[in-house]
N, C-alpha and C positions, 0 to 999 in steps of 0.2 A: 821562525823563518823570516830573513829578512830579505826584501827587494826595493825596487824604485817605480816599477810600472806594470800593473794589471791590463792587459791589452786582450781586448777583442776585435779579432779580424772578421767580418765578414758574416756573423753567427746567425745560423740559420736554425730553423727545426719546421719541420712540416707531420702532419697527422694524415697520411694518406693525400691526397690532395689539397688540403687544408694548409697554407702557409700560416702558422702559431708566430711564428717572428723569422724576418726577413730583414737577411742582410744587415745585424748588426755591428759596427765600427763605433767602441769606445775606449778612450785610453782611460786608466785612475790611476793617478801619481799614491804613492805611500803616505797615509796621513789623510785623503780626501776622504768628505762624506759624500755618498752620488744618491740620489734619489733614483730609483722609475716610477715614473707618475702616469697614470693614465686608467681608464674606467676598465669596468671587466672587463675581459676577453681582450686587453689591446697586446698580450704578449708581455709583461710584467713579471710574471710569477714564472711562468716558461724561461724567461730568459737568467733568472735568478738559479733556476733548477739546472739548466744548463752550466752555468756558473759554477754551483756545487757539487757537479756531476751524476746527480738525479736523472737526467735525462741527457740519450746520446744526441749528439749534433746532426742534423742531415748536411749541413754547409760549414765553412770557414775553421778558424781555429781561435784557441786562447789562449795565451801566453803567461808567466810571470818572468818579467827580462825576458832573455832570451833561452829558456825554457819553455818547449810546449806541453801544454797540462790536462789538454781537452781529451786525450788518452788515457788518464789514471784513473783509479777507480776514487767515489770520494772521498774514501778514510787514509788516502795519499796525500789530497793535494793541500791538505795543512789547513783549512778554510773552518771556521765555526758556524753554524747554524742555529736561529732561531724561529722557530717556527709560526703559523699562527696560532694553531693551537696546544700552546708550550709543551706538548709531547712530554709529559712527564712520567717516570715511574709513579704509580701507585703506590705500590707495595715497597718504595725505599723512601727513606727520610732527604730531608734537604739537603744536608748534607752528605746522603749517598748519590743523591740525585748529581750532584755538582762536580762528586769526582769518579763517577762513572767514569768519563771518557779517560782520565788519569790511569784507572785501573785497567781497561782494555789497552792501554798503549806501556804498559808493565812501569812507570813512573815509580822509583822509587820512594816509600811509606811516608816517609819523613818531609820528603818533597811535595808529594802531594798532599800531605795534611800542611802545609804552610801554604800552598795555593790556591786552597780548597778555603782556609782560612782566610785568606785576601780578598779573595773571589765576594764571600760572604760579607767582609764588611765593606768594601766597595758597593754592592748591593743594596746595604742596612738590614742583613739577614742572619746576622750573628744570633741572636735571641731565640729565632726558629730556626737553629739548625737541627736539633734533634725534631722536629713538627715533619708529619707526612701531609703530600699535596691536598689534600679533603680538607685539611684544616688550616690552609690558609685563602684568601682573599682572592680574588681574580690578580690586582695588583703584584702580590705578593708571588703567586705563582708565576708570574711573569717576569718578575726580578730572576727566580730561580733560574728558568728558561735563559737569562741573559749571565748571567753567573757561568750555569754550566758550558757556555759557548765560547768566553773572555778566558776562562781558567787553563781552557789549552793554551793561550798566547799564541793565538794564531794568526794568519800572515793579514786574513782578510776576515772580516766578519757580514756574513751573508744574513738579515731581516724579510721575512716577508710576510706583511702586514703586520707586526705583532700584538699593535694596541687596536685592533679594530672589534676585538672581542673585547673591550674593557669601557665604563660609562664616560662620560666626557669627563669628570673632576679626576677619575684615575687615568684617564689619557695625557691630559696636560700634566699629570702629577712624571707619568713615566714619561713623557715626551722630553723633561728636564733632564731625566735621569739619564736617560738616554744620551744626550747630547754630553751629559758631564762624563761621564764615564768614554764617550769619544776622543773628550780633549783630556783626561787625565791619563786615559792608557794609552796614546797616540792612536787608535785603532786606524784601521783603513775600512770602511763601512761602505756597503751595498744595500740598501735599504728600499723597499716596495712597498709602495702607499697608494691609494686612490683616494687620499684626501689631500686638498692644494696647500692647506693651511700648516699640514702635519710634514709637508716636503718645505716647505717654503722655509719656516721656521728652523727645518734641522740641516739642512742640506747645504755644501759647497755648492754642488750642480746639480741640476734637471737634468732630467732625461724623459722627454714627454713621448708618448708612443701613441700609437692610433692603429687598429687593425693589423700590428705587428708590425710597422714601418715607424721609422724614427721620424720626430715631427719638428723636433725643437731641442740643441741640446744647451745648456747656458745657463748661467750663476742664475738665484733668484729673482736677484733686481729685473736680469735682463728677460728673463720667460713672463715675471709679471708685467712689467709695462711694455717689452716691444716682441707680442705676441708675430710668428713670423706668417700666422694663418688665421682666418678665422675660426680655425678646429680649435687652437692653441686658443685662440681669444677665450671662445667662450669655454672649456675648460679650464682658465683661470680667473672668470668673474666677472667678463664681459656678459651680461644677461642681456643686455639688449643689443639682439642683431637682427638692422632691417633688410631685407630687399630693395634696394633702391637703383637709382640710373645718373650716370655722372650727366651733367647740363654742361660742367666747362672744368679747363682741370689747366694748373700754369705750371709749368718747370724754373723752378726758381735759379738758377744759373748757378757757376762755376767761376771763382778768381784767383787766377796766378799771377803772384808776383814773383821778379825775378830782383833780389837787393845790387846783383851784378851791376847791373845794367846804369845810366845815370838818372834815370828815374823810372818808377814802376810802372811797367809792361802791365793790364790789366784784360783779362779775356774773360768778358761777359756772353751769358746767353740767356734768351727767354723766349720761351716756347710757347702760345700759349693757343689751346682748343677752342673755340665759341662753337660746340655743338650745337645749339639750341639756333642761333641764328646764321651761320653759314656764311657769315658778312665778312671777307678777309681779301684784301691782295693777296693777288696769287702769287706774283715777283716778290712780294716781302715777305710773304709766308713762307717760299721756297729757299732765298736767302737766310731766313730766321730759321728755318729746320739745319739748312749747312752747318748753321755755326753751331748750333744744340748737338749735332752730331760728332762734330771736330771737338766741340770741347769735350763732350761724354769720353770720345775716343784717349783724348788726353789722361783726363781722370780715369780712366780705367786701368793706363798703363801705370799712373802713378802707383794704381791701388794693387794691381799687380807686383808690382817692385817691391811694394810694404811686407804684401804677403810673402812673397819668397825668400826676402830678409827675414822674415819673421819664423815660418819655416827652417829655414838654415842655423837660426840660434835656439830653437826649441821653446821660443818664447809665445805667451799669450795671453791675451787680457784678465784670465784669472789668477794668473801666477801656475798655473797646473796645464797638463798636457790637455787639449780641446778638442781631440781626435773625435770624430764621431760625423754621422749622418743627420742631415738635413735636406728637406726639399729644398727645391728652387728657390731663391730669394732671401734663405736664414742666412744665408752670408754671400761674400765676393760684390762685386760691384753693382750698384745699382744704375736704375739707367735717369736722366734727368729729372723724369716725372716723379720718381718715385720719391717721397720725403715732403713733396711740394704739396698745394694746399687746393682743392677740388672742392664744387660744390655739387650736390648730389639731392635729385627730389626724386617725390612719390609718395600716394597713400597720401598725398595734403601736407608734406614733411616738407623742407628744406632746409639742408644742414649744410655747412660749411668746414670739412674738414681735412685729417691728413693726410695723405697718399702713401699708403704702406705695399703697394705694387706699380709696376709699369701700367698705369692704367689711365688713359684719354679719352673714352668711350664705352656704351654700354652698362649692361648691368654689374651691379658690384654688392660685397657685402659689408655693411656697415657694425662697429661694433664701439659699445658704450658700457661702462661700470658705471652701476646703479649711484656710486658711491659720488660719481662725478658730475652728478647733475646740479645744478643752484636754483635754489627757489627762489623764487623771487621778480618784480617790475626790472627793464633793464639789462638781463641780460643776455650775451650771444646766445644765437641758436639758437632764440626763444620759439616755446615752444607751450600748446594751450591745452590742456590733458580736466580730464576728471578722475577721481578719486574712487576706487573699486573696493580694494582691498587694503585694511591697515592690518602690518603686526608690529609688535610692541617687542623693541629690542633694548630697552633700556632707555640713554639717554637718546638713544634715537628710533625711528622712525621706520619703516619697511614698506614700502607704498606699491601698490599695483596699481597702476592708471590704466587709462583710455585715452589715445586720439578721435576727436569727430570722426574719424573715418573708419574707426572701433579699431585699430594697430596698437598693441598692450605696450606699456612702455612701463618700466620699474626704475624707482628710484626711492634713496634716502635721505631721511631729514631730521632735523631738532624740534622743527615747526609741529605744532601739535593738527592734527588734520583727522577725517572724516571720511567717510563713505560719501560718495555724493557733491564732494567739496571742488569749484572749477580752483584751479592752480595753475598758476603760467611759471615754466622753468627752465632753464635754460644749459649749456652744458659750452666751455671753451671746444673753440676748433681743434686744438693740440689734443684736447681730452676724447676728439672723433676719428674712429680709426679706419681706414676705406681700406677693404683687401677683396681679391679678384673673387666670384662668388664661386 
């Protein structure tokens, strides 16, 4: 079966009063790999099942093109299935196992012993085709498991979790496999994980969830560094998130040129808070909010404009349809403050960093990867810790501190360190992530 877009409108399921997943909007062009990323119970596997037709919809629908499909039962809607726990026959050999679904869909003999056969060496499970599941490997039976799913050539291939029952050397081992087998049979892949590292690694795009509500949806790059919450922070590796309180916060301004004109028109703005001392003209400050305003309002129409060109040619930063749900702030216009550079104390901290919401006052949540901290005399954001816990990660480090003020702070190093050991370290403003708490 061939198509161009897997589309979910609106997908809902509820358990009694229990909303399971809410309101999901995702498009998947043919040929994308999608992740759902997010911890138990956020609506992952529910929204997969619904996918597969496992579970009826209480809300919305889902499409391939413009067929609706959230009506069919699942041995209609063309879709392969892996399971977590590879669901295999017992009592049939691998290769019965592989062309079961061949045999209930009456495929003819000849046909299916050449598919069955693909199926298998695409795998690397030629050698154990006559071997029943008892005798092979965790690995191994999970190759099966992916065999049996690819060998219908089906439109879409539905995962969920599949390597979570396997040790770490056979994870990475099938994590490869996995991905090759996406890009050799072009598959179109849905895939369900609750590990950042195993989404990150195989995935076109995220799709981060939380309590059944969309959090975050966006390529790799963009869910790892420009978390759009700090739910998203710290399920991808932000560990240290303090409580703090902004002191002063500036809007870094806005410049249009115009090359028309005989020389460049420039409109600046800067905005800037002193919470902490309250010392400001009032007539400049009122003037200086005008212009932050007019220019915002500028830029927002620009950013509007983009969008609805962008919209209109079906175009998007990932080359693939971007349809889907995000809270407040994952996209459309930002407002001045936000991007600009804030400093934020408490608990004996003060850090200097970025503004990843509308935000000029009060408290806020900060968020830092352990990975991004510098040891060492010198630098930003320094910062005076003690040494609690070491784990031994190889060429590096795995550090649990303390601030004097006992607020735990974790970070990684080369430096060889200690239980006990004071360290002063420090962490770039750009590498500080300020979002509303």
């Amino acid at each position: 079966m061939t198509f161009e877009q897997l589309r979910l409108d609106g997908v809902s399921r509820s358990f009694g009063t229990a909303n399971a997943l809410q309101g999901l909007d995702l498009a998947i062009t043919r040929g994308e790999f999608v992740a759902l990323l997010g911890p138990s119970g956020c609506g992952k596997s529910t929204a997969l099942n619904c996918l597969a037709g496992l579970l009826p919809l209480t809300g919305g629908s889902i499409w391939l093109d413009d067929t609706r499909i959230d009506g069919r039962p699942p041995e209609q809607r063309g879709f392969g299935m892996v399971f977590q726990n590879y669901a295999l026959f017992p009592h049939l050999s691998v290769r019965a196992n592989v062309g079961f679904g061949l045999r209930m869909r009456k495929v003819a003999r000849a046909e299916a012993r050449r598919r069955v056969d693909e199926a298998l060496r695409l795998v690397q499970l030629t050698d154990h085709a006559a071997k029943f599941p008892a005798q092979l490997s965790g690995g191994q039976q999970q190759r099966v498991a992916i065999a049996r799913a690819v060998v219908l050539e089906p439109a879409v291939v539905l995962m969920d979790e599949p390597l979570s029952n396997l040790d770490a050397k056979l994870r990475l081992e099938m994590r490869m496999e996995i991905r090759r087998l996406h890009q050799t049979l072009g598959l179109t892949t849905v895939y369900v994980t609750h590990d950042q590292e195993e989404a990150l690694s195989l995935a076109d795009r995220l799709v981060v969830l939380r309590e059944g509500a969309v959090q975050q949806i966006g390529t790799p790059e963009e869910v790892y560094a420009q978390p759009v919450n700090s739910y998203v922070a710290s399920f991808m590796g932000y560990r240290n998130l303090l409580d703090l309180t902004i002191t002063s916060a500036t809007g870094l301004g806005t410049t249009n040129t115009d090359p028309g004109t005989a020389g460049d028109v420039t409109a600046t703005n800067s905005a800037t808070a002193a919470i902490a001392t309250g010392a400001a003209n009032t007539a400049n400050a009122t003037a200086t909010a005008a212009t932050a305003t007019a220019a915002t309002a500028t830029a927002a129409t620009a950013t509007a404009a983009t969008a609805t060109a962008a919209t209109a040619t079906g175009s998007s930063p990932s080359g693939s349809s971007a349809t889907g749900s995000s809270p407040a702030g994952a996209s459309g216009t930002r407002s001045s403050l936000a991007g600009s550079s804030v400093t934020v104390e408490g608990d004996g901290v003060r850090l200097t960093g970025t503004n990843r919401d509308d935000l000029s006052a009060g408290p806020v949540k900060v968020a830092i990867r352990p990975e991004d901290f510098v040891v060492g005399e010198g630098t930003e954001n320094a910062l005076d810790v003690t040494v609690e816990i070491v784990e031994y990660h190889g060429r590096e480090l795995s550090i649990s501190a303390r601030l004097a003020s006992g607020l735990p702070v974790y970070f990684r190093t080369d430096k060889r360190l200690a239980p006990g050991d004071p360290v002063k370290i420090g962490v770039p403003a750009e590498r500080v992530l300020v979002f509303a708490p």
